[in-house]
C-alpha positions in Angstrom: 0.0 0.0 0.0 2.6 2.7 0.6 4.5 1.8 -2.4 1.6 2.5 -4.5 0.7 5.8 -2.7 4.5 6.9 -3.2 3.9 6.3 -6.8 0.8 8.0 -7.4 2.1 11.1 -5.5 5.3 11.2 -7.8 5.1 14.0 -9.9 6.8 15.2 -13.4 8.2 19.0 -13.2 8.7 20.3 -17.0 10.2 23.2 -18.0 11.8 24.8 -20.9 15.2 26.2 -19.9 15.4 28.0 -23.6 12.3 30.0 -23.5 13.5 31.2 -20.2 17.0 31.7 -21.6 15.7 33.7 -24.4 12.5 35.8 -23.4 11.8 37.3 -20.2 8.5 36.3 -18.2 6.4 38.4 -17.1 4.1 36.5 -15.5 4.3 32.4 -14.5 1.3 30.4 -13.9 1.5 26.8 -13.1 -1.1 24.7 -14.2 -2.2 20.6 -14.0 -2.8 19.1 -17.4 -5.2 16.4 -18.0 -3.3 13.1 -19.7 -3.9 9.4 -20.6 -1.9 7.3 -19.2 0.2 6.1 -22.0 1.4 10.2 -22.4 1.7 10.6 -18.7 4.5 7.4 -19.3 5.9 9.0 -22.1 6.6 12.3 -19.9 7.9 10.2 -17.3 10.5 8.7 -19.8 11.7 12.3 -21.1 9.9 12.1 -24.3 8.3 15.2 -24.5 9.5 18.6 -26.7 8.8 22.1 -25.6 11.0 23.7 -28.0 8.3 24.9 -30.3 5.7 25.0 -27.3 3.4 28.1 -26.6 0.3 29.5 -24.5 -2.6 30.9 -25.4 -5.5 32.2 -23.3 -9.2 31.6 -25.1 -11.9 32.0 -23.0 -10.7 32.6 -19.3 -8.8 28.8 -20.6 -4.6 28.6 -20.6 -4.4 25.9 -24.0 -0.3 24.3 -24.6 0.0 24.5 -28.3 2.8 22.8 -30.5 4.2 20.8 -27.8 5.1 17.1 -28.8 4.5 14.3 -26.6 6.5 11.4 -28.3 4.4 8.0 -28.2 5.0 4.9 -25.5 6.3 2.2 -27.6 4.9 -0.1 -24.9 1.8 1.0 -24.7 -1.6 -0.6 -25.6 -4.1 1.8 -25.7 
């Protein structure tokens, strides 16, 4: 039982270190993101790309646009 709470607690911080290299925030939000779970094992794995990766705001909503989340090869679904 506490192995599996330790693992649902265990949570992926992503950033991109570029955008902050080469703009200048103004203002940070943090947000959660809703995922299925074959992308939340991809994240885990480092198989996302936030090079291109933007916000927008559209109707009081914060939407992530051009970000890639590679596929899990071992994945079912």
């Amino acid at each position: 039982m506490a192995k599996e709470k330790e693992r649902i607690q265990k949570t992926v911080n992503i950033q991109n270190r570029r955008a902050s290299y080469e703009y200048q925030f103004l203002i940070k939000y943090t947000a959660g993101i809703m995922l299925t779970g074959t992308e939340i094992k991809a994240i885990r794995e480092g198989n996302v790309n936030l090079g291109d990766g933007f916000c927008t705001f559209l109707n009081g909503e914060l939407y992530l646009n051009q970000v890639n989340i590679a596929k899990f090869t071992e994945g079912t679904y």
